[in-house]
PDB file as gemmi writes it, atoms N, CA and C in Angstrom:
CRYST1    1.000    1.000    1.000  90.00  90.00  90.00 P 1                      
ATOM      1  N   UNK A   1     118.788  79.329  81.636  1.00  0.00           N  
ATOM      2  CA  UNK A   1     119.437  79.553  82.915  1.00  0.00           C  
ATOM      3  C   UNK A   1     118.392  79.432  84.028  1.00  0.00           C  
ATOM      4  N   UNK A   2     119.184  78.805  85.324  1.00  0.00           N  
ATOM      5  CA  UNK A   2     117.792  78.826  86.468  1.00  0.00           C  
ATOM      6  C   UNK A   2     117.617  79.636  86.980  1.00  0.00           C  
ATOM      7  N   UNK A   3     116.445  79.884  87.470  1.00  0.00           N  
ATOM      8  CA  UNK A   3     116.416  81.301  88.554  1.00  0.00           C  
ATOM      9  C   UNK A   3     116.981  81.354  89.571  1.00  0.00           C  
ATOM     10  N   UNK A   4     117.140  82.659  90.225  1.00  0.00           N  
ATOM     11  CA  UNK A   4     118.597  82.504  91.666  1.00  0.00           C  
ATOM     12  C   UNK A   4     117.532  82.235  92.564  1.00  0.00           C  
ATOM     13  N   UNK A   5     118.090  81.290  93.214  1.00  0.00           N  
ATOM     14  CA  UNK A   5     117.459  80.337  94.992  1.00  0.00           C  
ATOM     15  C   UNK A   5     117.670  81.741  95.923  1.00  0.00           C  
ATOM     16  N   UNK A   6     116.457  82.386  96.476  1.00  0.00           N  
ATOM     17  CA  UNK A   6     116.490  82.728  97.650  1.00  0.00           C  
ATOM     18  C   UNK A   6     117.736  82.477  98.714  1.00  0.00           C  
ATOM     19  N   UNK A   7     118.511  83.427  98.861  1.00  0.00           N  
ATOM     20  CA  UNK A   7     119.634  83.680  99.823  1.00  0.00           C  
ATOM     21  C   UNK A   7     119.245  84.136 101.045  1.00  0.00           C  
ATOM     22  N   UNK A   8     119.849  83.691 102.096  1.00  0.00           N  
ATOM     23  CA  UNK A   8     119.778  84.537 103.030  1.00  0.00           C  
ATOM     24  C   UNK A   8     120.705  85.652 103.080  1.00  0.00           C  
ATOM     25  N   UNK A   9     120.370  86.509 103.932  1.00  0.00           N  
ATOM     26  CA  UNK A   9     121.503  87.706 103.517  1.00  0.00           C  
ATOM     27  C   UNK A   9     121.165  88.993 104.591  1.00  0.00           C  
ATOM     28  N   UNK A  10     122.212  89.006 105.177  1.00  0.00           N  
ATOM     29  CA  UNK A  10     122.259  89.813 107.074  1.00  0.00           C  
ATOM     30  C   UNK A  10     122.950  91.140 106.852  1.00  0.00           C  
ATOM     31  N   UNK A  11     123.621  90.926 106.097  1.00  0.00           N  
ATOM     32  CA  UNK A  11     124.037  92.019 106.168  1.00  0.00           C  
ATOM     33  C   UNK A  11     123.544  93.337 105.614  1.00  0.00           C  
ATOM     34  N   UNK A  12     123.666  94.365 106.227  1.00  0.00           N  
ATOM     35  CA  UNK A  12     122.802  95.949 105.953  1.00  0.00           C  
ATOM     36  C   UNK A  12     123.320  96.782 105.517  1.00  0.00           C  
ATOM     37  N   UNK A  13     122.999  97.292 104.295  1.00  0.00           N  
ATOM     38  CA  UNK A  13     123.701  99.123 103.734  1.00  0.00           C  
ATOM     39  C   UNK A  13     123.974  99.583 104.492  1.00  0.00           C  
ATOM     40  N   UNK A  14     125.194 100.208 104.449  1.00  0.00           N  
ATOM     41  CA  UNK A  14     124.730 102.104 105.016  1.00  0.00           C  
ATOM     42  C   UNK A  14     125.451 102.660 104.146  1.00  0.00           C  
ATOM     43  N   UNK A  15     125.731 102.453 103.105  1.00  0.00           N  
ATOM     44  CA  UNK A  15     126.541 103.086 101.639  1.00  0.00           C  
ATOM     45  C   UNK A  15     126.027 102.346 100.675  1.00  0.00           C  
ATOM     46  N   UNK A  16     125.774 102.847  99.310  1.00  0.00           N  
ATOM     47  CA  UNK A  16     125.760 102.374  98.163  1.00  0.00           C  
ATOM     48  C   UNK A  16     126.287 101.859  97.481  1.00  0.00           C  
ATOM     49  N   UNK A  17     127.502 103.132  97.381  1.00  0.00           N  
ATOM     50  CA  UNK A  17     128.922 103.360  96.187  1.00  0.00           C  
ATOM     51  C   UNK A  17     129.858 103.876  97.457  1.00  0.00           C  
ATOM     52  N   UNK A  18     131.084 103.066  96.523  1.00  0.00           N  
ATOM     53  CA  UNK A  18     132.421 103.440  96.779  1.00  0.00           C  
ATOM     54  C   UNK A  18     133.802 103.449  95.949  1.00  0.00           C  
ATOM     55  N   UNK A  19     134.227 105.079  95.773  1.00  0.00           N  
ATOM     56  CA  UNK A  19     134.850 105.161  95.153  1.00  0.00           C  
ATOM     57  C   UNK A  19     136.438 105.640  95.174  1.00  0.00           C  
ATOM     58  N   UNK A  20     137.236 105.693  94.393  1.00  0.00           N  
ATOM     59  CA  UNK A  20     138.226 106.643  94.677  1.00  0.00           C  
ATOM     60  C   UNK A  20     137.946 108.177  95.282  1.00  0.00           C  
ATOM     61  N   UNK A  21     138.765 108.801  96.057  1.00  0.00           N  
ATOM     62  CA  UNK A  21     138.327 109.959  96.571  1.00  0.00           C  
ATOM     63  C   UNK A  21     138.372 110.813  95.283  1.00  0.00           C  
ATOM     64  N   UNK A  22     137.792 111.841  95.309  1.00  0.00           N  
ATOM     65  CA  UNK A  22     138.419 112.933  94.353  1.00  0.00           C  
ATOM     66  C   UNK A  22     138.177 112.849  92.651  1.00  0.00           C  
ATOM     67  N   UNK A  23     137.687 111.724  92.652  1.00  0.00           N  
ATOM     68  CA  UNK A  23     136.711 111.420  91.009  1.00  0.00           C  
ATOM     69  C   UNK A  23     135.578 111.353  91.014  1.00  0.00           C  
ATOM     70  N   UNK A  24     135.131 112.279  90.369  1.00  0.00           N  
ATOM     71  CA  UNK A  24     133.577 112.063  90.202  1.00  0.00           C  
ATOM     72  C   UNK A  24     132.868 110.805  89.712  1.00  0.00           C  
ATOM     73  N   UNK A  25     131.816 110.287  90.501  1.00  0.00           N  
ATOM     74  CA  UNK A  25     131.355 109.094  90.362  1.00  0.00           C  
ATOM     75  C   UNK A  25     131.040 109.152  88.245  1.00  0.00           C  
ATOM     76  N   UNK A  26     130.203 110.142  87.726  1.00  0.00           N  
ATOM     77  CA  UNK A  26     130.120 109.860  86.829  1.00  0.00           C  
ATOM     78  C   UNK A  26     131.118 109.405  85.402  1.00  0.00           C  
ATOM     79  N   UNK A  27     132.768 109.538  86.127  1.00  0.00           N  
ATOM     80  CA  UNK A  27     133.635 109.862  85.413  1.00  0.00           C  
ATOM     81  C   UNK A  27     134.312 108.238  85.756  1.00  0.00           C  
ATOM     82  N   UNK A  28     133.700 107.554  86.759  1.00  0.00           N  
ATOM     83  CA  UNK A  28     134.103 105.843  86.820  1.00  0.00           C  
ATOM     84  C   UNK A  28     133.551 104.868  86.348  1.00  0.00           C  
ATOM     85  N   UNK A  29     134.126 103.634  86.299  1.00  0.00           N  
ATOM     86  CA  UNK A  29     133.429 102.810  85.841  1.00  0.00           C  
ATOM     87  C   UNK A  29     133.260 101.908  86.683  1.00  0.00           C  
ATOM     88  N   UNK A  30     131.939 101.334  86.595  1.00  0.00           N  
ATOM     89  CA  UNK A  30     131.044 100.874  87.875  1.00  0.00           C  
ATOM     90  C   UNK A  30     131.124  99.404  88.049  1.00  0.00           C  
ATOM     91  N   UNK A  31     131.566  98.764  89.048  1.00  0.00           N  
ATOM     92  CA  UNK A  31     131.208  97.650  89.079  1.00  0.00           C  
ATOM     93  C   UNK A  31     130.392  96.792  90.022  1.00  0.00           C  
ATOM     94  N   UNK A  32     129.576  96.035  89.828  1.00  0.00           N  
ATOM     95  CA  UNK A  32     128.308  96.309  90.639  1.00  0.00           C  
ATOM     96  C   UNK A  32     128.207  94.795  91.592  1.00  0.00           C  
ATOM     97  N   UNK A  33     128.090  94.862  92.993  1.00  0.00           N  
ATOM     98  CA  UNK A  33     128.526  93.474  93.820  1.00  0.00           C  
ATOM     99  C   UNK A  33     127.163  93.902  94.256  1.00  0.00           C  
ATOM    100  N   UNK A  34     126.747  92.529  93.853  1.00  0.00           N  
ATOM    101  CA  UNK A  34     125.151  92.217  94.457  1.00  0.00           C  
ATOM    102  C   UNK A  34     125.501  91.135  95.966  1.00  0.00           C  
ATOM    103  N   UNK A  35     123.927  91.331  96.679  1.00  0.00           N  
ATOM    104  CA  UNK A  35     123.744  91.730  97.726  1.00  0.00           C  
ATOM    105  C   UNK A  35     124.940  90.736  98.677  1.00  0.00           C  
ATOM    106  N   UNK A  36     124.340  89.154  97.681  1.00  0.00           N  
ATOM    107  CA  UNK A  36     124.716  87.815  98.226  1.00  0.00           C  
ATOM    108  C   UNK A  36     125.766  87.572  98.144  1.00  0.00           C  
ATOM    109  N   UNK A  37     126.820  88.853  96.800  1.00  0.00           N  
ATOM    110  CA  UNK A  37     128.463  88.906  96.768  1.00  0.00           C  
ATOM    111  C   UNK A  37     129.124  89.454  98.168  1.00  0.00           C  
ATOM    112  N   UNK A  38     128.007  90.297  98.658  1.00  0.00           N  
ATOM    113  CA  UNK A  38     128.839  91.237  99.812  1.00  0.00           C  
ATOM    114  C   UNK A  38     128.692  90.304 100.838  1.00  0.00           C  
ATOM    115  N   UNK A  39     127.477  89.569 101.314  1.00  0.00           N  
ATOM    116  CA  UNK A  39     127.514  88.672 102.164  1.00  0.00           C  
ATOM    117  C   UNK A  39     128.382  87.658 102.218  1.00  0.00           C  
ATOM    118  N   UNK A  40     128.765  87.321 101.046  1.00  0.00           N  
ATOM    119  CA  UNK A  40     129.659  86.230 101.324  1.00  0.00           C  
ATOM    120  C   UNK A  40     131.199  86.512 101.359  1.00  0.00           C  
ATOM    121  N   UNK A  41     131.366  87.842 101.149  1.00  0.00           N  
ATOM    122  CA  UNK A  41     132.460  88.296 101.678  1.00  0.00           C  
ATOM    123  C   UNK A  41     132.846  88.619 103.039  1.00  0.00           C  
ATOM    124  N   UNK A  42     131.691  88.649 103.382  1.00  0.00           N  
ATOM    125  CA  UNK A  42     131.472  89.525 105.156  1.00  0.00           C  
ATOM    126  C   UNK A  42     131.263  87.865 105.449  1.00  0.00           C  
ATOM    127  N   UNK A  43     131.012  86.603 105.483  1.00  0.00           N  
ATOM    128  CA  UNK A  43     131.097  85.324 106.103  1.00  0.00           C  
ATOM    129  C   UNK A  43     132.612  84.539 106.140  1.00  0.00           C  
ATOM    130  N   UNK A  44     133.222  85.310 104.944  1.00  0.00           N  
ATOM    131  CA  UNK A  44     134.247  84.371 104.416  1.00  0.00           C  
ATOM    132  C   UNK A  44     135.616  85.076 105.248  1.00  0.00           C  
ATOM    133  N   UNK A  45     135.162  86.558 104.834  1.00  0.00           N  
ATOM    134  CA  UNK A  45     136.564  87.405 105.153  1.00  0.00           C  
ATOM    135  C   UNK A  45     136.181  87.934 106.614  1.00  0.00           C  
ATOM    136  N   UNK A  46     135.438  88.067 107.373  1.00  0.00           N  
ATOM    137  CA  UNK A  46     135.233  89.202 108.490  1.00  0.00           C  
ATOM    138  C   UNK A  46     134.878  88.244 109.383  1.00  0.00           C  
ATOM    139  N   UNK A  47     133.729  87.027 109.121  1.00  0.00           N  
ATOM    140  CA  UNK A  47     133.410  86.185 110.340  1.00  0.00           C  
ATOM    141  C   UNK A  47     134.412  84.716 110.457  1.00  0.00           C  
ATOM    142  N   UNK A  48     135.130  84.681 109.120  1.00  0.00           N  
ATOM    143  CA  UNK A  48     135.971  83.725 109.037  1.00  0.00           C  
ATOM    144  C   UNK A  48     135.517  82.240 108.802  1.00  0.00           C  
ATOM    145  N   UNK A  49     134.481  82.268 108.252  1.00  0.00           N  
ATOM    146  CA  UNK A  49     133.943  80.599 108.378  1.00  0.00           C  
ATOM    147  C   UNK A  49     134.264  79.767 107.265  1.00  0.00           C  
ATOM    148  N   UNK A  50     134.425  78.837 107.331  1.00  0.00           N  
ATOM    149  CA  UNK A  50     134.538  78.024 106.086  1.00  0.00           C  
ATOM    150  C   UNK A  50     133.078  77.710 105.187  1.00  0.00           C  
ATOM    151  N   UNK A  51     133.553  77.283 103.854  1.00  0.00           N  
ATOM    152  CA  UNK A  51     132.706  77.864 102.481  1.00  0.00           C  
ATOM    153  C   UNK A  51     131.018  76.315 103.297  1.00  0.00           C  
ATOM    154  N   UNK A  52     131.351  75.669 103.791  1.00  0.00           N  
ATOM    155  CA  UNK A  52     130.439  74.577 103.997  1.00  0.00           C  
ATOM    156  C   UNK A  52     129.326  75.295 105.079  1.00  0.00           C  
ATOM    157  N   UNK A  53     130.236  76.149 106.045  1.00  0.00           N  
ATOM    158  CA  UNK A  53     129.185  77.019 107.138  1.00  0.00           C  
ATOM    159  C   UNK A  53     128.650  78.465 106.568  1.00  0.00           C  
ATOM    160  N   UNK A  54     129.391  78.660 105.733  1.00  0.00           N  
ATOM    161  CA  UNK A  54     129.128  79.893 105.502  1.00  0.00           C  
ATOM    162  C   UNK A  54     127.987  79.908 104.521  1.00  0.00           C  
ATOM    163  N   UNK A  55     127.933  78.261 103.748  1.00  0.00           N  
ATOM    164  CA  UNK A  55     126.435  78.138 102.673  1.00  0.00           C  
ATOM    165  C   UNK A  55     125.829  77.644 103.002  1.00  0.00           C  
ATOM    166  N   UNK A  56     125.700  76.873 104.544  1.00  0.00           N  
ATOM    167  CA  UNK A  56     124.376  76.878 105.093  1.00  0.00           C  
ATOM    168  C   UNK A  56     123.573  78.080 105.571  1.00  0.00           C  
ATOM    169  N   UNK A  57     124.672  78.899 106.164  1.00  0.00           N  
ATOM    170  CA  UNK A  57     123.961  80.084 106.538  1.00  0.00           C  
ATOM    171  C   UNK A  57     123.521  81.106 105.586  1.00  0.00           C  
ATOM    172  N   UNK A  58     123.697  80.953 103.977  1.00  0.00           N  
ATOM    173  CA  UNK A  58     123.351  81.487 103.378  1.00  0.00           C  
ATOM    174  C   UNK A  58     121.747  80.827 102.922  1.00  0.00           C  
ATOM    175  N   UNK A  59     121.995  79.383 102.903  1.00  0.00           N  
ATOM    176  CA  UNK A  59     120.921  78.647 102.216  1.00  0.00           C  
ATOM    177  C   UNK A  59     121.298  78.036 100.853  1.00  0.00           C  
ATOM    178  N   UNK A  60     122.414  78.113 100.587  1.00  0.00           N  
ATOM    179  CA  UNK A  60     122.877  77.755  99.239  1.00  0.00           C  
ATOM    180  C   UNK A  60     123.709  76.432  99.786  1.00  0.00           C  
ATOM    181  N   UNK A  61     124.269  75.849  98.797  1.00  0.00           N  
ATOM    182  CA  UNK A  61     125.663  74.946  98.618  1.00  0.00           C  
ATOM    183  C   UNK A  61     127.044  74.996  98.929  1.00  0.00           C  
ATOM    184  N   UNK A  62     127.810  74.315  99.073  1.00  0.00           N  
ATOM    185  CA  UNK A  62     129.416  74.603  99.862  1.00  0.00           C  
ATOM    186  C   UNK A  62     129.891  75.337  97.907  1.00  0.00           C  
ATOM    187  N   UNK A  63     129.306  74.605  97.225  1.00  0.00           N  
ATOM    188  CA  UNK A  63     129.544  74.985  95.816  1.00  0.00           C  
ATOM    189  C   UNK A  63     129.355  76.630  95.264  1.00  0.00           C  
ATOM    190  N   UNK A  64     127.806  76.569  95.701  1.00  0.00           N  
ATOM    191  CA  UNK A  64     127.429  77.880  95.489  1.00  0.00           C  
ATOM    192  C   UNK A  64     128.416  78.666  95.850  1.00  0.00           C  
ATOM    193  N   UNK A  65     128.441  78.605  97.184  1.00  0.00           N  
ATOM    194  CA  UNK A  65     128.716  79.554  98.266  1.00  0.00           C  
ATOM    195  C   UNK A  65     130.153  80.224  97.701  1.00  0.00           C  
ATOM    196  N   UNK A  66     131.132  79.279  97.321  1.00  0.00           N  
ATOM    197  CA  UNK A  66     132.470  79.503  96.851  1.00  0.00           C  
ATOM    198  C   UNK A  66     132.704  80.312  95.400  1.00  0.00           C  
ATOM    199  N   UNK A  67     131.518  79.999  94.458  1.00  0.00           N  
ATOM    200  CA  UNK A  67     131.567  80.677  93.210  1.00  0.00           C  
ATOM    201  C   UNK A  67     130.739  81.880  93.246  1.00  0.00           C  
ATOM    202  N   UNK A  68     129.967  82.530  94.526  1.00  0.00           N  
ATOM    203  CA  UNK A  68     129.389  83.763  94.807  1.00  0.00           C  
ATOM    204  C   UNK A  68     130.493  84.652  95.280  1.00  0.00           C  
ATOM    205  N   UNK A  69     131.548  83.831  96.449  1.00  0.00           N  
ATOM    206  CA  UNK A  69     132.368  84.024  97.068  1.00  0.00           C  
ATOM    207  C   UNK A  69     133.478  84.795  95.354  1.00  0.00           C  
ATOM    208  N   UNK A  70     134.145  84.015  95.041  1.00  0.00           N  
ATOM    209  CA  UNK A  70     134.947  84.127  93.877  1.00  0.00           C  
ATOM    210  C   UNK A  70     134.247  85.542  92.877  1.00  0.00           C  
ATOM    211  N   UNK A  71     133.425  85.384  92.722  1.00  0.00           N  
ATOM    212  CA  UNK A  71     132.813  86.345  91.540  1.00  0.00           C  
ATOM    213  C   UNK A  71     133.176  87.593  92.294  1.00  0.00           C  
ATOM    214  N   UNK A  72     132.661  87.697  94.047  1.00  0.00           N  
ATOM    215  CA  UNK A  72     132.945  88.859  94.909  1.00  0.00           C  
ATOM    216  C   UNK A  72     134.356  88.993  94.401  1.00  0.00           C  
ATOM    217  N   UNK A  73     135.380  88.230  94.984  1.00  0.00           N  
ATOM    218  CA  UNK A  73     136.488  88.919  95.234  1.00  0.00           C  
ATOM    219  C   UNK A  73     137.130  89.384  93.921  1.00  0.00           C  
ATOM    220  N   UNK A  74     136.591  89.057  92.702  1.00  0.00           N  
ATOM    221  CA  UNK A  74     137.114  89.206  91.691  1.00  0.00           C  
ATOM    222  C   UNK A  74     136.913  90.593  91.284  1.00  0.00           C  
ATOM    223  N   UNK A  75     135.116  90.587  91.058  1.00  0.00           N  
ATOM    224  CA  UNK A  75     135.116  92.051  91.343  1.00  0.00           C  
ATOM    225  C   UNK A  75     135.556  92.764  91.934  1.00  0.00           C  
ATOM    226  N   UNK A  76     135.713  92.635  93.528  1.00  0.00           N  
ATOM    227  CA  UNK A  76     136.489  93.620  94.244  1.00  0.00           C  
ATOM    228  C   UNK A  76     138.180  94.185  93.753  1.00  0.00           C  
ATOM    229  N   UNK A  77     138.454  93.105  93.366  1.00  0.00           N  
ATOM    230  CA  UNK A  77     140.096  93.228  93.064  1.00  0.00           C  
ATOM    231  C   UNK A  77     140.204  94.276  91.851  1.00  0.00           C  
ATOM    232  N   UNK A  78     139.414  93.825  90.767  1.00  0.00           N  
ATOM    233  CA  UNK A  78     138.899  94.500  89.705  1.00  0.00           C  
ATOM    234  C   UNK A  78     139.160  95.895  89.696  1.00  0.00           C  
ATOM    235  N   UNK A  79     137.831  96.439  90.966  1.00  0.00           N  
ATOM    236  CA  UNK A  79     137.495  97.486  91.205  1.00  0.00           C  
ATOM    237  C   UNK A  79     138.834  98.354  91.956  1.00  0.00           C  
ATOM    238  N   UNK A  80     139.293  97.827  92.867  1.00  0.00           N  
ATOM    239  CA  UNK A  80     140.458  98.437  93.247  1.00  0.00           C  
ATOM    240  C   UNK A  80     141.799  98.576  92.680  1.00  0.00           C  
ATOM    241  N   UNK A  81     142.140  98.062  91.866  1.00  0.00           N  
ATOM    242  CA  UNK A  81     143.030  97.756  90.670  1.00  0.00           C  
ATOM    243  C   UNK A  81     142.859  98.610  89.853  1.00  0.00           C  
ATOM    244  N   UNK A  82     141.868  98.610  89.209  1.00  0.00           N  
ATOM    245  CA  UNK A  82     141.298  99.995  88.222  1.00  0.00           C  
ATOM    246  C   UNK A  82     141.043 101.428  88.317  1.00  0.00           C  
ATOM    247  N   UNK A  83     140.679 100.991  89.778  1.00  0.00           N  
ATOM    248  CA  UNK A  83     140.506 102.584  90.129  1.00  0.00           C  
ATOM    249  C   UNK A  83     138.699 102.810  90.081  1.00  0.00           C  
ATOM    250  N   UNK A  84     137.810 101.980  90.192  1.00  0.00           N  
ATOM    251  CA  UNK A  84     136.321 101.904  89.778  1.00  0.00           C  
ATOM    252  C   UNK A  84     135.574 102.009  91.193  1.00  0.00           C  
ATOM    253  N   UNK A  85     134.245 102.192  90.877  1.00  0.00           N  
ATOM    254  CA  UNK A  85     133.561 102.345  91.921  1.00  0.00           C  
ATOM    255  C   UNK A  85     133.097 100.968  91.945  1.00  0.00           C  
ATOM    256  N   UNK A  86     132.362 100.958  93.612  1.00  0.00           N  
ATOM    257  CA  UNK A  86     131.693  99.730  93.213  1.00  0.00           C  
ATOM    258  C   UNK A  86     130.142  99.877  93.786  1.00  0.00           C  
ATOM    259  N   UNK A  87     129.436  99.589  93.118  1.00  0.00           N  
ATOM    260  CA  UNK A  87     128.053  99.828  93.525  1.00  0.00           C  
ATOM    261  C   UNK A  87     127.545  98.508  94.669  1.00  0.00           C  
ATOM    262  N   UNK A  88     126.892  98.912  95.346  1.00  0.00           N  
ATOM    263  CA  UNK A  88     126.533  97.685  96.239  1.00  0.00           C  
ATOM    264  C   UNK A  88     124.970  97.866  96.167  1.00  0.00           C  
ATOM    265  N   UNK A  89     124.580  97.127  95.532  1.00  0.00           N  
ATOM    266  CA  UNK A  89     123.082  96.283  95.231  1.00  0.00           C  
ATOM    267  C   UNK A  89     122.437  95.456  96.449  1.00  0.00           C  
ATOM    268  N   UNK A  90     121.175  96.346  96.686  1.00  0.00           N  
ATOM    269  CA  UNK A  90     120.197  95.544  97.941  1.00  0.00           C  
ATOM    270  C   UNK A  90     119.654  94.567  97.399  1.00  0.00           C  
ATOM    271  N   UNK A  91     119.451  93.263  98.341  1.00  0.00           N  
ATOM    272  CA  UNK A  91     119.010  92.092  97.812  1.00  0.00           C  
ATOM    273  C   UNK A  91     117.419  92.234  96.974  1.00  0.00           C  
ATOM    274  N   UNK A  92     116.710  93.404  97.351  1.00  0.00           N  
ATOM    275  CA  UNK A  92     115.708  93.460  96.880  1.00  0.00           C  
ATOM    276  C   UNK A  92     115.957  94.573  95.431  1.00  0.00           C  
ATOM    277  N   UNK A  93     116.716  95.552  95.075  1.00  0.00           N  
ATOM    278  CA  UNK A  93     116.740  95.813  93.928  1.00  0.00           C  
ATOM    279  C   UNK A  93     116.827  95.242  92.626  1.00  0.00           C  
ATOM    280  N   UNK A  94     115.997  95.813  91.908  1.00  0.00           N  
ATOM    281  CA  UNK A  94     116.235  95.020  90.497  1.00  0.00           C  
ATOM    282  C   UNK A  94     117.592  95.370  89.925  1.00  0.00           C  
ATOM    283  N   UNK A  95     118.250  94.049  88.878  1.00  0.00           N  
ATOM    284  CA  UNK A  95     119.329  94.380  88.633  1.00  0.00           C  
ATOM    285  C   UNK A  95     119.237  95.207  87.297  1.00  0.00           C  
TER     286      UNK A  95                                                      
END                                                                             
C-alpha cells in the first residue's frame, strides 16, 4: 500500500468525540473520522464546492477527494444510525 500524500487540512478541533447524550462514552462503539475525512466534509457539505475544487484545495485528486469524501459520509451515517461515537482524529495524531 502507498503512503498517504500530505493533505491540506483547515479545519480546527474544538471537540474530539461525539456522542449520544446520556451513554457513557466507554459503553459505545467508536468510529473514528480522520482529519482529511472531516475536511472534506466541511468542503463538500458546509462550503459547497465541487469534488475538482475541493481536491485542489486539499492537494489531492478530483478522485481522491471523492473516495475521502465517501469513506466520511459513510462513517458518519454509520455512526448516527447506530447510535456510536465518533472520534475525530488530528491530522497529526497517530492512528
Amino acid at each position: 500500500m502507498r503512503p498517504k500524500k500530505n493533505r491540506c487540512i483547515r479545519c480546527e478541533l474544538t471537540a474530539t468525540v461525539y456522542k449520544p447524550r446520556g451513554v457513557p462514552t466507554c459503553e459505545l462503539e467508536l468510529v473514528v473520522l480522520e482529519a482529511d475525512e472531516l475536511e472534506a466534509l466541511r468542503l463538500a457539505d458546509v462550503e459547497r464546492l465541487h469534488h475538482e475544487e475541493a481536491g485542489s484545495r486539499m492537494g489531492v485528486s478530483r478522485a481522491t477527494f471523492g473516495r475521502i469524501l465517501e469513506s466520511a459520509r459513510g462513517k458518519t451515517a454509520r455512526a448516527l444510525i447506530g447510535q456510536h461515537a465518533i472520534e475525530l482524529r488530528a491530522a497529526d495524531e497517530p492512528e
